[in-house]
N, C-alpha and C positions, 0 to 999 in steps of 0.2 A: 494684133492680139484679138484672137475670138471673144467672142460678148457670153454672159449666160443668157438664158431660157428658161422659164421657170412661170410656174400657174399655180394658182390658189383658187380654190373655191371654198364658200361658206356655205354651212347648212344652215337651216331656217330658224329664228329666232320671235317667239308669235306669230308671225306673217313670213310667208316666204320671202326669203330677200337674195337675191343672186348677185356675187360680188367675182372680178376675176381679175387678176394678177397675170400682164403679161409684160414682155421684152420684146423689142427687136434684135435683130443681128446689129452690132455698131459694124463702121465700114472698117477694112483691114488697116493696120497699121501702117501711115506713109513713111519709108523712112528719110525723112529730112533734117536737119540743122535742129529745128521747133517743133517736135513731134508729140502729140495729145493723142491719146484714146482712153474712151471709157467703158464700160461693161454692159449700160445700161443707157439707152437715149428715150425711152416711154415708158411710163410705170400709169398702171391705172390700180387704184386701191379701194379697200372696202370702203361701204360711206358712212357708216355711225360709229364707229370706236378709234382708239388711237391703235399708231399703225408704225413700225421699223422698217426697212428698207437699207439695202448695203448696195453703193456704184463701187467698183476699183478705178481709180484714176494712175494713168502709166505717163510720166513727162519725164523729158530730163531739161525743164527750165522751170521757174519759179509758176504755178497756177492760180489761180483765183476764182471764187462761184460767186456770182453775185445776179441778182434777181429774185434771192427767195422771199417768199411771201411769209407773214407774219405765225401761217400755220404749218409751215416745217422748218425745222432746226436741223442743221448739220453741225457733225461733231468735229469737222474741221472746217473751214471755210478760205484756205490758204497750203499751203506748198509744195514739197519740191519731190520730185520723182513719183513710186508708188505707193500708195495709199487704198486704204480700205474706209471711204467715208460713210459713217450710219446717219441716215434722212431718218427723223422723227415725225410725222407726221398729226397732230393732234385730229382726237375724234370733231367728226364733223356735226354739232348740236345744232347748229341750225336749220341740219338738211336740207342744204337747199345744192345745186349742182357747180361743184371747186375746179379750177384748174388752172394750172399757169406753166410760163415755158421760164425755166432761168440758164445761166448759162456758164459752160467753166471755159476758160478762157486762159492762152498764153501767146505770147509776140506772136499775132499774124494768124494765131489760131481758137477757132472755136467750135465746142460741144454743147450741142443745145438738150438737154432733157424736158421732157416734156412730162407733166405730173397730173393727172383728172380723178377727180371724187367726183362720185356723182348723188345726186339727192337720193336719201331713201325710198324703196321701191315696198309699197303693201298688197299682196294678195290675198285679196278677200275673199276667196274661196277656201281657205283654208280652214280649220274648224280654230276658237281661240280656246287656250288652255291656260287657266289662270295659277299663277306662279307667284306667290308672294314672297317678301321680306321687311322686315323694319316693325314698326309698331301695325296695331290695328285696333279700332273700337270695341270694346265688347260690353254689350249691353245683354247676356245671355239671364243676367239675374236679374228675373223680373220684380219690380218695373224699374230697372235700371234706363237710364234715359242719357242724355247729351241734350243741354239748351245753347245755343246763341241768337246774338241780337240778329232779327232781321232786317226790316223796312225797306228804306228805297231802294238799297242795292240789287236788292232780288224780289221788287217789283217788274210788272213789265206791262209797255205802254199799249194799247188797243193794235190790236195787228202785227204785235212782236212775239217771234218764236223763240221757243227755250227749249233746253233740255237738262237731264239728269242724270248723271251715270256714276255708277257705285261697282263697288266689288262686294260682295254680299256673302252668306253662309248661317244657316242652321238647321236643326231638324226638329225643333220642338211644332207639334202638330198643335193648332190651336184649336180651341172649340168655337172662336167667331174671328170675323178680321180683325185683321192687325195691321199697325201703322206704322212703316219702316222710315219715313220721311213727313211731317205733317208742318205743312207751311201756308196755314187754311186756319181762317177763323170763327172752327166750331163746324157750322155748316155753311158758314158765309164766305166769300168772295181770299181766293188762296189757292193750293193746290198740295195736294197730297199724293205721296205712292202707298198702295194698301196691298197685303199678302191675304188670299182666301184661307177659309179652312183647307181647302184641298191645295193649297200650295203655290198657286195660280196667285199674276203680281199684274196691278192694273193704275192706268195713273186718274187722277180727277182732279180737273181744274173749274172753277167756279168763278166768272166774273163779277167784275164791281156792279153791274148792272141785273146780277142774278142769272146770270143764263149756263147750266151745265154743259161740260164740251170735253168730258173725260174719256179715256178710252175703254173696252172693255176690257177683261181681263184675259192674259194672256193663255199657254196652252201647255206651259214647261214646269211643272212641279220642281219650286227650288227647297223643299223639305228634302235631300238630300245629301247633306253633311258634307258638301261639296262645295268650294268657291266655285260664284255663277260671276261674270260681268253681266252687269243691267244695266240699260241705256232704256229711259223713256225719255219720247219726243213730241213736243208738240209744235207743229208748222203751221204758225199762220198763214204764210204764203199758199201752200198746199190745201190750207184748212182740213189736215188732216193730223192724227196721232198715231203714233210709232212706240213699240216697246221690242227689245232685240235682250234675248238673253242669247249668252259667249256666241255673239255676234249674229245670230239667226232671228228672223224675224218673226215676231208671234203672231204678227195681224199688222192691218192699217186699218184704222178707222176715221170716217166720214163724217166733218162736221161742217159739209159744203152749206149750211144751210144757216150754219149760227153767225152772232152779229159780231164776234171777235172785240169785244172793249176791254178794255185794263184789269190785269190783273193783279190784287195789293198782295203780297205777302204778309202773316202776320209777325206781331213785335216778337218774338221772341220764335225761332225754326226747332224743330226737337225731331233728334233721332231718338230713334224708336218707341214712340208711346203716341196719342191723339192727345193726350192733354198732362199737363202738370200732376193733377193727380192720379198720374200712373193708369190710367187707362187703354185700353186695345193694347198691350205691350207685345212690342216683337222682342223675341227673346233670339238673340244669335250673334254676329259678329259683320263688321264695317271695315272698309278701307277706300281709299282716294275715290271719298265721294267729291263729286263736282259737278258747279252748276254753270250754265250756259246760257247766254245772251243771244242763242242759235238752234236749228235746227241740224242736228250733225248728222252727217248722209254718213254712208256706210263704210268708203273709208274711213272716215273720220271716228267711225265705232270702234274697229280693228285696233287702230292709233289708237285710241284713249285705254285698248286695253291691256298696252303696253306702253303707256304714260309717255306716251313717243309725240313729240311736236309735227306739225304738220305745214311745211316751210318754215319751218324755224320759230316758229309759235306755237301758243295755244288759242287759238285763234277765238275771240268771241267768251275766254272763260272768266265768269266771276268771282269766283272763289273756289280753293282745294281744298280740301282737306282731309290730307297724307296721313294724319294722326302721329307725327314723328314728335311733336314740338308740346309736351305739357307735362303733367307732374302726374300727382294720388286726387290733384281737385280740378285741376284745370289744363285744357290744351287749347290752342290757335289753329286758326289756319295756316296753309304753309305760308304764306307770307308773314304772321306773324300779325296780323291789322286787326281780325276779328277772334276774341276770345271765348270762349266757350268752356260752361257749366258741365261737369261729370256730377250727376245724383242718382242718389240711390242704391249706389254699387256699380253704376258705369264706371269702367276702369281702361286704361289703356294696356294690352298686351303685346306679346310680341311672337312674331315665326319662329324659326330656327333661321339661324343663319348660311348664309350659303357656303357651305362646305364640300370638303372631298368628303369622300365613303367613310363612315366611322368605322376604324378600326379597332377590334377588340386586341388588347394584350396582354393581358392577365384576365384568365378567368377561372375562379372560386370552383374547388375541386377539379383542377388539374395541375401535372406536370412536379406531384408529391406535397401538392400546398391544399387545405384546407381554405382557405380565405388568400387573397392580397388586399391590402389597401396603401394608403400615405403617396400619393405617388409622388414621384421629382422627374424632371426631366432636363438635360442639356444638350448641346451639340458640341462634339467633339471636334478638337482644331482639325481633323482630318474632314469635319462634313457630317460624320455619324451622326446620329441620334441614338441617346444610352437614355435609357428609361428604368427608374430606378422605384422599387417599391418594398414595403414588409410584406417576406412570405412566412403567412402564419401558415405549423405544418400542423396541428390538429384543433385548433379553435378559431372562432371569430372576433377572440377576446385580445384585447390588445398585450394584453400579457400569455407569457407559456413560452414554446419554442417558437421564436420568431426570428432570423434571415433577412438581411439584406440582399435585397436578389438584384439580378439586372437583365435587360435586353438591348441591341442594339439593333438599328434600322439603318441599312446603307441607301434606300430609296425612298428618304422622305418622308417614312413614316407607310408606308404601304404594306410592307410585308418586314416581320420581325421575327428575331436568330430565337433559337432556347432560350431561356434562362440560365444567367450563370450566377452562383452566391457568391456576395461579395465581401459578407462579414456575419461570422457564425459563431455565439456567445453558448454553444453545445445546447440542453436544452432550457436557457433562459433567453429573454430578451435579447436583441439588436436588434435597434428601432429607427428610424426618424432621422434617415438620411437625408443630407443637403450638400451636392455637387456643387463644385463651381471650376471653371478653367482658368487657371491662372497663366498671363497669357506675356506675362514683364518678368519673366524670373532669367537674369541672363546664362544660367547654366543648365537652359530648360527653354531652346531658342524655339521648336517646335511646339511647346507649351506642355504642361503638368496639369492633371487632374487632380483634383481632392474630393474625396468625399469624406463628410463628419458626420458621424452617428453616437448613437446612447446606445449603452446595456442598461440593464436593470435586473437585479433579482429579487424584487417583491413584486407586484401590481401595483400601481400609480396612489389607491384609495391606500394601503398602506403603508407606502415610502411619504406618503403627504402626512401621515396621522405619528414620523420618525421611526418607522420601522423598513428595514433594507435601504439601499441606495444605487441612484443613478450616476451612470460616470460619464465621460466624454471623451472620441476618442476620432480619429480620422487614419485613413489609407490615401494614397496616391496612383497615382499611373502615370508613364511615360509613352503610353502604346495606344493612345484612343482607348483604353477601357481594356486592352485586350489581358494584361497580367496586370495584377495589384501589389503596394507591399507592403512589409508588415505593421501592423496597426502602432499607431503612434499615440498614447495618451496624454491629454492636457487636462484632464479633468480640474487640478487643482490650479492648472492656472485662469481658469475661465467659472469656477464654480465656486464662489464663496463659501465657506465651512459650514454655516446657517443656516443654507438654503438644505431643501429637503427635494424634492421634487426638481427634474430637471429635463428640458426637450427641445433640439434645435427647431425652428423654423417653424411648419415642416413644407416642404421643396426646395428650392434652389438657393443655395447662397447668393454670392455679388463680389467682383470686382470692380473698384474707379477705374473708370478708362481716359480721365482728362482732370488737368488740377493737382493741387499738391500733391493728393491722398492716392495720387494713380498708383495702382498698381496694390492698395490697401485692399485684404478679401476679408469681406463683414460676414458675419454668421447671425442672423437674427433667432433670437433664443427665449426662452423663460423657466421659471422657476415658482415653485412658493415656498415663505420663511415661516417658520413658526406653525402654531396649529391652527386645523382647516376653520374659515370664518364663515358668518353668511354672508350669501350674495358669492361667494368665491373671491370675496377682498386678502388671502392671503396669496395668491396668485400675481405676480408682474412679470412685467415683459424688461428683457434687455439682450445686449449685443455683445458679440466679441469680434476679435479682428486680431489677423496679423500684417506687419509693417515688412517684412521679412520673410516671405515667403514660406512661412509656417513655425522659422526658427522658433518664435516666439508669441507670445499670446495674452491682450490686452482687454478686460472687460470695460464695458459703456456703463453712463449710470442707469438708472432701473428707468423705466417711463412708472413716472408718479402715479397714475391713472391705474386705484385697484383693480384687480378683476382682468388686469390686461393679461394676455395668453398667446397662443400661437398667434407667429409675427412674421413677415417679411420684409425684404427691406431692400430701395432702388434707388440708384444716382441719381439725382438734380442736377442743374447749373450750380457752377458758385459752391464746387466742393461742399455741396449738401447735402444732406440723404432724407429719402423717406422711409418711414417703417408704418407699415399698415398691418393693424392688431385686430386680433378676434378678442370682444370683449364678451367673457365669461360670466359675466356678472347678469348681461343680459338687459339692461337695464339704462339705457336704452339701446331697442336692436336697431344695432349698426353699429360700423367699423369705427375701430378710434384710429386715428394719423399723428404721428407722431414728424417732427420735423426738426432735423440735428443741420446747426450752421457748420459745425466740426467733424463731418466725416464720420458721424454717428457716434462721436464718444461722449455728447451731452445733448439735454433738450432745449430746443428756444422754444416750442412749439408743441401742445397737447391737445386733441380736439374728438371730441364724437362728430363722427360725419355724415349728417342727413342723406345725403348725395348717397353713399351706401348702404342702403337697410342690410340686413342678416341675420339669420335666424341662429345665430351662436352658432358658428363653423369656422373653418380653416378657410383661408382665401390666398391667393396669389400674386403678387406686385413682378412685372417685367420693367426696366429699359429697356424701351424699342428702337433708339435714338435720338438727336439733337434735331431741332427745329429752329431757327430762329433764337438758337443761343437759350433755348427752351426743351425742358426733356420730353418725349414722346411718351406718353406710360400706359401701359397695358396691364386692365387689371380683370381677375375673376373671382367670381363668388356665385351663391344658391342667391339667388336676387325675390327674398323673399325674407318674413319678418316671423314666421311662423313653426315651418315647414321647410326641410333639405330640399329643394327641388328649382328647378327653371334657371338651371347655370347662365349665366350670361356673363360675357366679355363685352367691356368697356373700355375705349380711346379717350385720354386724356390730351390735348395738343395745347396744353398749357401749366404743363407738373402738375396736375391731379385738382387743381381750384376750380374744375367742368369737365364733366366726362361727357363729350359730345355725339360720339358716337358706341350703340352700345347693337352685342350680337345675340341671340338667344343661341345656344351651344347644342341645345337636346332640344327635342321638343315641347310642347306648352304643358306643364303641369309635371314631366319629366322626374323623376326621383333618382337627384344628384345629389355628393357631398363633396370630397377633398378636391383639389385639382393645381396644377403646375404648369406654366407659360414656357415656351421656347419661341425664339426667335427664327422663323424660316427664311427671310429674305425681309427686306422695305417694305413689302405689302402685306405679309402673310405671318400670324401667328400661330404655335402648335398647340394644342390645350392637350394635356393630358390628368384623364378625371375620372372619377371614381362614379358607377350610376348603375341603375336595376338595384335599388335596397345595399349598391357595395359589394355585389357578386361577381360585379366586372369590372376592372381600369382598360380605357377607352384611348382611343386617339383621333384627333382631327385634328385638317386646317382648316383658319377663317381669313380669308382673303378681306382684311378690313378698312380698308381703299375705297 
């Protein structure tokens, strides 16, 4: 049996790094009684990420692999004929150089493969481009600052080298220097990094004994609005200082002459300002600053400026800080040991997340629509992606002639079909569509769509005040989206006679996918009874659901919490649900969570949730999946208390009691509103969101892994 052939190469990631993927020929097939061959006898792989690989193994007797090392998984490790086995290879964080030989093995015969990582390779000639994600410091509002404790640990003893390297950014011109780092007491014995007026960054250190040994300033104006890496060094060995911005070196300066004694830090280190009372402030933005118990040579610059270990370490470092880990008052470093003071308006912000290309797909004044907004989004059992929004045809106003429209995306969300309407109430209202694939209906083995929307024929301000009324109504598909049928009304069995005002969701329904309630589709909804109050206390939230695949239709009780409004709502463990509420009332901004032991038709559980601020908006709730008998949850909102803006997606890997990891969707300061989660795979979630003032619904993924 001939072997394959096959290469890979990587392109350069910071530093160039050359990786290659190759084969030999395995030898011909012997044929005997005990015959073995494999496809693949040498594989060499990339060295810093995780890594796939496929051998074909050919026997006709029972096989075996045995020899693997703790850092590849095969997905078979036993039998008989042919097979197609996938080697796992995990990323190599140590970087340091892997290899091992194992062996597959039958009576009297063996195949030895042989498997080499090799350590990370950096070339320092390269120029570095700094690329950020995750939070970052921003102290741009002067005198915004960051305090923590210093003393011994970032002390340093007579003749011991250190360093400093940050990732930096602003463009405020000052009229005197300024203090991006001040670990110096006053003018005494410490050390500081200072920005000139002209932009120019220089370090100064002051021994216990008095004697200055700072460098001068360097020659790269960082007043350009641009993340720089900055590394300043100071080599006692050398008795020289070093400052390298994106990895170029500005100078070395000579201090062959000084007596090199102890250097104390002072009690308390501050970013950005020379003293407490807000003086010299640098006004701009911080990330994975870190300090050094070393002089770090010029690979070592490269490496820190992609936070990349260097044999497997950080060799010589004292403290990070990532800025991932604090709140509105305080953050840590990354380990978590040293706490540290935001004042003044020092706040932590965040990137964008790392995504594909944002794809527009609805935008405002085209394809016969005046405005879209509301979006939903699902994937269709076939794979699709149906994107589902109101097309208002001559206003912005959420009332008039408004459409159900839809699109569908066969690649992932890259490139999207026309719009096609999907429910048209002539020229009133149909609004506030919420999809969901119901996926247990057994006369519906490929699966059934629903979509449930509202008419209306008055405006919202007064069907609430008992004049006109909203109904409720849903269509199906049996085609991935492609035909619909005709609209099926429940209004009166989901809409109390009382109520005046009435709106599903708005995006996505839910199906139980495990537990008694499987196969139960929830509709999170609201309503208000009676006339309008203040604060928006005539306003609650509640659910409906069918047991039956639509036959029939059951409302939940109201969630107590006045003011509660647009709602969604996601599986738990333990046939539980959550419904996460926009609280209208405002009072206090942020989400209320609601938590049903019964599959959403009562509450154990009401809470406002600090954890999510909001500035009175629509927000999103997904299941991602099961973890540990624990649900995955994916949530979005405008991550702001004020103002529509700075979308961000949040992982909860604990049903929502800590959302640990969190994505900024747009950019910083961004003006976003509604938006709806889809599932792309394990790692990747689809956001599709509303942003530009509302003139466009968007699309990405966030790979949030």
């Amino acid at each position: 049996m001939n072997s394959l052939t096959s290469a890979i190469r990587l392109a350069p990631f910071f530093a160039l790094i050359f990786f290659a993927f190759s084969c030999k020929k395995s030898e011909k097939p012997v044929k005997v009684d005990n015959f073995l061959t494999v496809s693949k006898t040498e594989i060499l792989v990339k060295s810093s990420d995780s890594f796939k690989d496929t051998i074909t193994i050919s026997s006709n007797q029972n096989w075996r692999i045995t020899g693997l090392p703790d850092w590849i998984t095969a997905s078979a490790s036993q039998g008989t004929g042919n097979m197609m086995v996938v080697l796992s290879i995990s990323a190599n964080s140590s970087n340091t150089s892997r290899e091992v030989t194992f062996k597959i093995a039958i009576q009297g015969i063996e195949k030895t493969i042989h498997v080499s990582q090799p350590a990370l390779v950096i070339d320092t000639s390269q120029p570095i481009t700094v690329t950020q994600t995750g939070n970052y410091l921003d102290v741009s509002e002067s005198p915004a600052y960051l305090s923590f404790p210093g003393g011994s640990a970032f002390d340093f003893a007579a003749g011991q080298s250190f360093s400093i390297s940050m990732k930096m950014k602003t463009t405020y011109q000052p009229s005197g220097n300024e203090r991006i780092i001040k670990a110096r007491n006053g003018t005494g014995a410490g050390y500081e990094i200072i920005s000139s007026t002209t932009g120019q960054m220089g370090l100064n250190v002051t021994t216990t004994d008095g004697e200055g040994l700072g460098s001068k300033y360097g020659t790269t104006n960082v007043y350009d609005g641009k993340w720089h890496h900055v590394v300043a060094v100071f080599d006692a060995a050398a008795k020289k200082s070093f400052f390298y911005i994106d990895g170029k070196t500005e100078g070395e300066w000579d201090h062959s002459g000084g007596r090199y004694a102890s250097v104390t830090a002072r009690s308390s280190i501050l970013f950005g300002v020379n003293d407490e009372s807000g003086t010299a402030p640098f006004r701009g933005f911080f990330d994975d600053v870190k300090f050094w118990r070393k002089a770090l040579s010029k690979t070592e610059v490269y490496a820190d400026a992609a936070n990349t270990k260097i044999n497997g370490a950080f060799d010589g470092l004292i403290s990070w800080w990532n800025f991932e880990n604090g709140n509105t008052q305080n953050t840590s470093d990354s380990s978590n040991t040293i706490s540290g003071t935001l004042r003044n308006g020092a706040r932590l912000s965040q990137f964008p997340a790392s995504t594909q290309s944002r794809i527009p797909v609805y935008i405002s004044g085209t394809e016969g629509y005046m405005n879209f907004r509301i979006p939903a989004i699902i994937k269709a059992p076939n794979g699709n992606l149906l994107a589902f929004a109101d097309g208002r045809v001559n206003t912005t106003a959420d009332f008039g002639n408004v459409d159900i429209v839809m699109k569908k995306s066969s690649d992932g969300g890259k490139t999207w079909s026309p719009l096609k309407v999907i429910a048209d109430n002539g020229d009133l209202q149909a609004s506030n569509s919420a999809p969901v694939v119901d996926m247990t209906d057994p006369a519906y083995p490929n699966g059934r769509i629903f979509v449930f929307y509202n008419t209306g024929n008055m405006p919202e301000g007064d069907v609430r005040n008992g004049n006109g009324e909203r109904r409720v109504w849903y269509k199906t598909s049996t085609d991935n989206g492609e035909t619909w049928s005709y609209a099926v009304e429940i209004t009166s069995q989901v809409k109390s006679a009382t109520w005046r005002t009435y709106a599903n969701t708005p995006g996505h329904a839910m199906q139980f996918t495990q537990g008694i309630y499987r196969g139960r589709i929830y509709v999170a909804a609201n309503h208000n009874e009676g006339p309008p109050q203040s604060g928006n206390a005539d306003y609650q939230t509640h659910g409906f659901y069918t047991d039956d695949h639509g036959a029939s239709f059951h409302l939940s009780d109201n969630i107590s919490i006045k003011g509660s409004n647009e709602a969604i709502a996601a599986e738990l463990s333990d046939n539980r649900l959550m419904m996460n509420i926009r609280n209208q009332g405002g009072n206090p901004r942020s989400r209320i969570v609601a938590i049903s032991n019964n599959g959403g038709q009562t509450w154990a559980s009401e809470k406002y949730d600090p954890n999510l601020p909001d500035p009175v908006c629509q927000g999103s709730l997904l299941n991602i999946g099961f973890q540990n008998n624990k649900a995955l949850l994916a949530f979005s909102n405008n991550n702001n208390t004020t103002t529509r803006q700075n979308l961000t997606l949040r992982i909860s890997l604990d049903e929502g009691n800590s959302w640990t990891k969190s994505f900024l969707v747009d950019y910083d300061g961004s003006s976003t509103a509604y938006s709806d989660l889809v599932m792309m795979d394990a790692n990747k979630v689809g956001v599709l969101y509303e942003r530009c003032g509302t003139t466009e619904i968007t699309f990405t993924v966030i790979d949030w892994q």
